[in-house]
C-alpha positions in Angstrom: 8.3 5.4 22.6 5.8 4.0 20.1 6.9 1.3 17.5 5.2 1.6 14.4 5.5 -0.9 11.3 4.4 -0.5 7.5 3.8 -3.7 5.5 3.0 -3.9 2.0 2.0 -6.4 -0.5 1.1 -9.4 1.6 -1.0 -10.8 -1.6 -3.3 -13.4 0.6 -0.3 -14.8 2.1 -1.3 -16.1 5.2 1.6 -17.9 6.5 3.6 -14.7 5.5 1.5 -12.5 7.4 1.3 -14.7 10.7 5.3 -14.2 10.8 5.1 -10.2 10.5 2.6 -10.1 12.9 4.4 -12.3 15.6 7.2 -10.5 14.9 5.8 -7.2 15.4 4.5 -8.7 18.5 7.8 -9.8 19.9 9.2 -5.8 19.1 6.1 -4.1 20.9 5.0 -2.6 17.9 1.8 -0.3 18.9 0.2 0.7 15.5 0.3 -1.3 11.9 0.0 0.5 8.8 -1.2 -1.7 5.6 0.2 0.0 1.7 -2.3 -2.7 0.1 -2.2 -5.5 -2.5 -3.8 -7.4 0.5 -5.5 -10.0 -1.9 -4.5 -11.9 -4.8 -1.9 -14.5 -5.7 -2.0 -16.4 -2.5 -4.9 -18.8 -1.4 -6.1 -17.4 2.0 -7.7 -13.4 0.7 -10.4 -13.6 3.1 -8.5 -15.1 5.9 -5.7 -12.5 5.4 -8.0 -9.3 5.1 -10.1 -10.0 8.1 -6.5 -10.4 10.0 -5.4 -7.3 8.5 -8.5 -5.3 9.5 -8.5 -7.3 12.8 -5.2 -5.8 13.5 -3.8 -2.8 11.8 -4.1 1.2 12.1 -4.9 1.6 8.2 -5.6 -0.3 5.3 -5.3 0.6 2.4 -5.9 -0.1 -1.3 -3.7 -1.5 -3.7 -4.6 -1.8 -7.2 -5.1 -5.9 -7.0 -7.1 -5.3 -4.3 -9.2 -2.9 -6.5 -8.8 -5.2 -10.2 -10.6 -8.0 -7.8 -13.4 -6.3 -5.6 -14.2 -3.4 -8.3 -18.3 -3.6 -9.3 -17.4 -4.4 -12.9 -15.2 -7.5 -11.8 -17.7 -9.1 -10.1 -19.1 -10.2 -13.6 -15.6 -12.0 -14.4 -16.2 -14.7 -11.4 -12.9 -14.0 -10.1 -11.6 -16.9 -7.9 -9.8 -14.7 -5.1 -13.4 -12.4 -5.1 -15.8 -15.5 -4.8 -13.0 -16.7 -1.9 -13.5 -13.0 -0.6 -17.5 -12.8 -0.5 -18.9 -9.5 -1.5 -19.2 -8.3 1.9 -15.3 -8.2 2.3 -15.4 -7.0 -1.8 -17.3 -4.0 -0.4 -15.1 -3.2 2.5 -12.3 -3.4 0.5 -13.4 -0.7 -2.2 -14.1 1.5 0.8 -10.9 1.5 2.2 -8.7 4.3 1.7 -6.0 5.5 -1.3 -3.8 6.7 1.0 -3.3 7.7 5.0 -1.1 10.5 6.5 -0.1 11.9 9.7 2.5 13.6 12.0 5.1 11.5 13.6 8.4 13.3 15.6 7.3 16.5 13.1 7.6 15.1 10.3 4.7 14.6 8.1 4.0 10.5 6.8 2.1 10.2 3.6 1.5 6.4 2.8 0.0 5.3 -0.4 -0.1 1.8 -2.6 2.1 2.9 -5.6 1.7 7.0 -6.1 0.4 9.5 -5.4 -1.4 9.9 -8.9 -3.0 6.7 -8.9 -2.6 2.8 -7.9 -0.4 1.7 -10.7 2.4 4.2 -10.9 5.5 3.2 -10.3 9.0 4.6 -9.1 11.6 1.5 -9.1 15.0 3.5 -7.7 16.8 -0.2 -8.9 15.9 0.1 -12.7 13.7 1.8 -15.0 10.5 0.3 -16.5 11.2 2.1 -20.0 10.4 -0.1 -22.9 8.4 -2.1 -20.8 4.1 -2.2 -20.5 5.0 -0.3 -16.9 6.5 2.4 -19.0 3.2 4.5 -19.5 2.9 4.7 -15.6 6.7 4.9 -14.8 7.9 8.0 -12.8 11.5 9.1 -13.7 11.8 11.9 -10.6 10.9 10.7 -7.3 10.1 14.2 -6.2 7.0 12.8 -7.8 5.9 10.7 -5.1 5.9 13.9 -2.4 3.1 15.6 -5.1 -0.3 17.0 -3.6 -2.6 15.6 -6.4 -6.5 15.2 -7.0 -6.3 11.7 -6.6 -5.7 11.8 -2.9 -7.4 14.9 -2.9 -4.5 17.0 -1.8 -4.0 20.6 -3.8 -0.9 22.7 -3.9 -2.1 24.3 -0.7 -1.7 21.3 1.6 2.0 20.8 3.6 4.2 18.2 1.5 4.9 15.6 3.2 9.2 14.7 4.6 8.5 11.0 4.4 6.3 8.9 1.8 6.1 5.2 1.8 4.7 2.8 -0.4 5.0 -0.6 -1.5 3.5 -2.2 -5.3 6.9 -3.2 -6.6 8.1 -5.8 -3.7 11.3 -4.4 -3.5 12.4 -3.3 0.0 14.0 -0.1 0.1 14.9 3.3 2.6 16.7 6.0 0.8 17.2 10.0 1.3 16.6 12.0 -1.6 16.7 16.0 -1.9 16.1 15.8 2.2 13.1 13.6 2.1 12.5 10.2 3.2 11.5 7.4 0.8 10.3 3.9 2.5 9.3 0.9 0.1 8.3 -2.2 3.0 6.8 -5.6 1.8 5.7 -8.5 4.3 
């Protein structure tokens, strides 16, 4: 049987990373999915995104992966970007906004935060109302199972049983209306 593992937010956490990955290692995993926020906040971005593309299935972006390595940024002299080099600054606006696929018949939809965009957020501990989050907040998590333009899905594509996504570092598994929600982190 194939062992797979989603990480999320790993934030150029080096040290953090090397721990996942040895312990993925020690439990046979055979496939890594990355949820993004792979840079930023930690002092080792190009280090850990070479490692992360060096080892995993998918990558994919998270939106401090995208504030850093967008074109306009580069004008801002970011430290984590000049750390990064604009090779890796390119590679990391092509990655993908999401990743799906078929696993025991159920269809997996990973994404950063939502499926409308790299900053929403569902929290299923609090609410983010009355806060700067609460423009971007969703309130249902029926939400995050949505076919939506921006990862080019329409309402005639299957919905996926299980979604999983990471941006607010709060580990979680939970069941809801019989589907599957997964929040990792590193």
């Amino acid at each position: 049987m194939e062992k797979l593992a989603i990480i999320s937010d790993v934030h150029a956490n080096l040290t953090a990373l090397h721990a996942v990955l040895a312990d993925c290692k020690k439990r046979q995993v055979s496939h890594i999915f990355c949820l993004g926020d792979s840079i930023l906040k930690c002092t080792r971005p190009a280090e850990v995104m070479d490692c992360l593309l060096g080892v995993c299935d998918v990558v994919l972006m998270g939106n401090s992966d995208y504030a850093i390595c967008r074109p306009e940024a580069k004008e801002k002299h970011f430290w984590t970007r000049e750390k990064l080099g604009e090779k890796r600054a390119n590679q990391i606006m092509e990655l993908p906004v999401f990743h799906e696929f078929y696993c025991s018949g159920h269809l997996i939809r990973l994404f950063h935060a939502s499926p409308y965009g790299l900053d929403y957020i569902f929290n299923p501990m609090f609410s983010n109302r009355n806060t700067i989050y609460s423009g971007v907040e969703h309130m249902n998590p029926m939400d995050l199972f949505a076919n939506t333009s921006f990862i080019g899905k329409t309402s005639e594509d299957p919905v996926p049983d299980v979604v999983g996504y990471g941006h607010i570092h709060t580990p979680c598994l939970f069941r809801y209306q019989n589907k599957t929600i997964l929040i990792p982190v590193v």
